[in-house]
N, C-alpha and C positions, 0 to 999 in steps of 0.2 A: 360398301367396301371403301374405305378409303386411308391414307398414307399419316402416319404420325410416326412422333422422335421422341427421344428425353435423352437425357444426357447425367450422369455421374460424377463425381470427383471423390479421391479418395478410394478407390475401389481397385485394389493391393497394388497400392501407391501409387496409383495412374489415374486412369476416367474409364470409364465404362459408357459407349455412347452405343444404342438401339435405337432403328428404322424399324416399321415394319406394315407390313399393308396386311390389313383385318376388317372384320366388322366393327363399328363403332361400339355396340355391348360386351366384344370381345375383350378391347384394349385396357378395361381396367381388371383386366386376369394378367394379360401377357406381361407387361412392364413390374409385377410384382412377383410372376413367377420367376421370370429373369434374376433377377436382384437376390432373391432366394438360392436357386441355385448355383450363384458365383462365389454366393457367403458360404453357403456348405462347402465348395467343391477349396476353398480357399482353406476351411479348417481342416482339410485332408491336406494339401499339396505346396501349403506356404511354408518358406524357411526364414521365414522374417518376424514368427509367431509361433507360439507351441501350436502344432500342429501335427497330422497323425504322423508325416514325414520326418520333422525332427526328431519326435520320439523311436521311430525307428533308428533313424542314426542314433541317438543316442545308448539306444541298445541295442545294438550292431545287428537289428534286425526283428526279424517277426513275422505275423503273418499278417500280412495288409487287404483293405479294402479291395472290395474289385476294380475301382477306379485305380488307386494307386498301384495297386497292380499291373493296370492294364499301361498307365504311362512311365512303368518301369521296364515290362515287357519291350515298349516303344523304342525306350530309351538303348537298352541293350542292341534294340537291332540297328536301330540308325548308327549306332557306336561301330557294328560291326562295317556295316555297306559305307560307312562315311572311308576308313579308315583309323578312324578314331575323331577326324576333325569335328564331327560332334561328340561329345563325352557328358556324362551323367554329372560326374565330380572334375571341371576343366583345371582345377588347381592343383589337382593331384595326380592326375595319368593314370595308367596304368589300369590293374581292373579294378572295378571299385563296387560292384555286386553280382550277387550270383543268386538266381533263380530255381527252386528245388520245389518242384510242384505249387503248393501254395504257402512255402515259406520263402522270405526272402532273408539273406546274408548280407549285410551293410557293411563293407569293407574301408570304407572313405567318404570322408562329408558330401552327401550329395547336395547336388545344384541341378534342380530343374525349372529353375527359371525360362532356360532356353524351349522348352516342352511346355511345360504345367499352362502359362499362359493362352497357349494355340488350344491345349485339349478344354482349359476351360469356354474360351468360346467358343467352342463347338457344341458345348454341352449348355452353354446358355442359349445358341441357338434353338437346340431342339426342344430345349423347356418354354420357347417362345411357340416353336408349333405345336406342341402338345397341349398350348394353353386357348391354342385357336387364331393363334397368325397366320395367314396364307401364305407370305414373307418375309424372312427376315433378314437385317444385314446388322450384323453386332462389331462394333469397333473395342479391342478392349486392349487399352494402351500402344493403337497402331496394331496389334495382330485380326484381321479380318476374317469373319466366317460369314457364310450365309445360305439358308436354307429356302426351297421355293421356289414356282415356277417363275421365270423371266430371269435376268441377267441385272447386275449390276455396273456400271465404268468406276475404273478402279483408279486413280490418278499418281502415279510414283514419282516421287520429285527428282531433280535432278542435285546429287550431292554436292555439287560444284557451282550452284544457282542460288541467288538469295530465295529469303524463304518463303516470296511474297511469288516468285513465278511461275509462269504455267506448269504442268504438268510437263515430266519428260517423254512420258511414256503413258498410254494410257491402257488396262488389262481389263479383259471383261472376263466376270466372274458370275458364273451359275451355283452352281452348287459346289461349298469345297470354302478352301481360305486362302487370305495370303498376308505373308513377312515379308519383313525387310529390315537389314541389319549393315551394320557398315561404321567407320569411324564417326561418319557425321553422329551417329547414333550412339556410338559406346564411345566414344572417343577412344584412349588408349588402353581401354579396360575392357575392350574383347580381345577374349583371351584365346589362343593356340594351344590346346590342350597335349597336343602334339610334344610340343616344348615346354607345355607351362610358362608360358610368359606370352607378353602381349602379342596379337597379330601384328609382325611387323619383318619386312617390310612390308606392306600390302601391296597384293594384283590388282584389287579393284579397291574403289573407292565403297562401293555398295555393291549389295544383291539383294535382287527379289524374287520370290517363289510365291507362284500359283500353284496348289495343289489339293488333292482329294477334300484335303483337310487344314482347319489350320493349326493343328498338330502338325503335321507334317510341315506344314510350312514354317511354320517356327521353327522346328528342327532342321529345316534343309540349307533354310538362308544361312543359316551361322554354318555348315558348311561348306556350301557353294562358296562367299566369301572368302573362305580359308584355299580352298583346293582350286578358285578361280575356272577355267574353261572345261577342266578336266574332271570338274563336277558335274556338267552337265548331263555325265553317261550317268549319276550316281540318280540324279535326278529324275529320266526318262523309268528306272528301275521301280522308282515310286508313282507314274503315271502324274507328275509333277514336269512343269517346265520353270526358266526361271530368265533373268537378263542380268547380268553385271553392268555397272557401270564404271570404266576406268578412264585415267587421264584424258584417253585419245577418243573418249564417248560409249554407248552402252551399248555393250555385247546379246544380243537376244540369243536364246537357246533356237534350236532348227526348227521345234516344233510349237513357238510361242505363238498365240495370236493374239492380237493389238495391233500396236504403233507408235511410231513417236507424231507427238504432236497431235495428236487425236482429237 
């Protein structure tokens, strides 16, 4: 048993970096199943490429895979428990699909950037255990999952910090994922679906979310950020915790564990 990495670039538009502790005869399965299943899960879920999602939008609908399905389904209910500060389609408001058994209604260009990213690593994680990792931790473009026994330190920076310094905060992570979103990160271009226009003014400078999953957590940070302290009840509802960080230093949820300075 022992511990190896590789690292990606280009892998829908970011990097794709995989840990994972296996057998040594196992390791030339796991890092090509991975890769695999981020390429497939990418021709379903990308809006940056024809893919099965665009096609939907473009024909206001269909009946989609079970994966898209499933992170439409996602998409809907986080839409609903956020208040809308997560939304499917953030540029346009309002409802933007409707679920009718196993057809879907495409009402408005959707955007699941905020989503697609967390459920794909998740789904690369598991294609790392199914391929015979003991553990895994998949970084894919900064959204984190990780499947297996032991824990991970997770290290959140501080938005207000150059980029070279320690950690602000450090999250230990079992099984589950975690985001983080924030201007350092989108600069003006995360967007208040709310309003349709940019997050601004901002409560916090950043948020980050541990949870089940990093589905989930991709979805929660974009709106914890938005809704600031009064997210954290939206949070506790997902079995998800989260910290902001604002002007005056980072707010921890009641039920976080870590630390700063870790």
């Amino acid at each position: 048993m022992g511990r190896y990495g590789a690292r990606w670039e280009g892998i829908l538009g970011s990097f794709l970096e995989v840990q994972v502790l296996a057998p040594p005869w196992r390791v030339r399965r796991v890092f090509p199943a991975v890769v695999q299943e981020v390429a497939r899960l990418e021709g379903l879920l990308s809006r940056h490429r024809d893919s099965e999602l665009t096609r939907l939008v473009r024909q206001g609908g269909g009946r989609p895979s079970p994966e898209v399905q499933e992170v439409l389904a996602w998409a809907l209910r986080l839409q609903e428990a956020t208040g809308g500060a997560f939304h499917p389609a953030p540029r346009h408001g309002g409802e933007a699909l409707r679920l009718h058994g196993e057809e879907v209604e495409v009402l408005a260009p959707l955007d699941l950037d905020g989503l697609a990213k967390g459920y794909i690593a998740d789904r690369a994680a598991q294609a790392a255990i199914q391929a015979g990792a003991r553990a895994v931790l998949v970084n894919l473009g900064g959204d984190l999952a990780r499947r297996g026994p032991g824990e991970a330190e997770v290290g959140v920076e501080d938005p207000q910090g150059p980029d070279n310094a320690k950690p602000a905060w450090i999250l230990s992570l079992r099984e589950g994922g975690v985001a983080t979103s924030g201007l350092r990160h989108k600069g003006l271009h995360l967007l208040d679906p709310r309003r349709k226009a940019p997050a601004s003014p901002p409560t916090a400078l950043q948020a980050t979310v541990i949870a089940p999953s990093a589905l989930l957590a991709d979805g929660l940070t974009k709106a914890l950020f938005l809704l600031g302290k009064e997210g954290f009840s939206v949070l506790r509802g997902f079995g998800a915790e989260g910290i902001l960080f604002t002007p005056d230093g980072p707010v921890p949820s009641p039920g976080l564990r870590g630390g700063k300075d870790a």
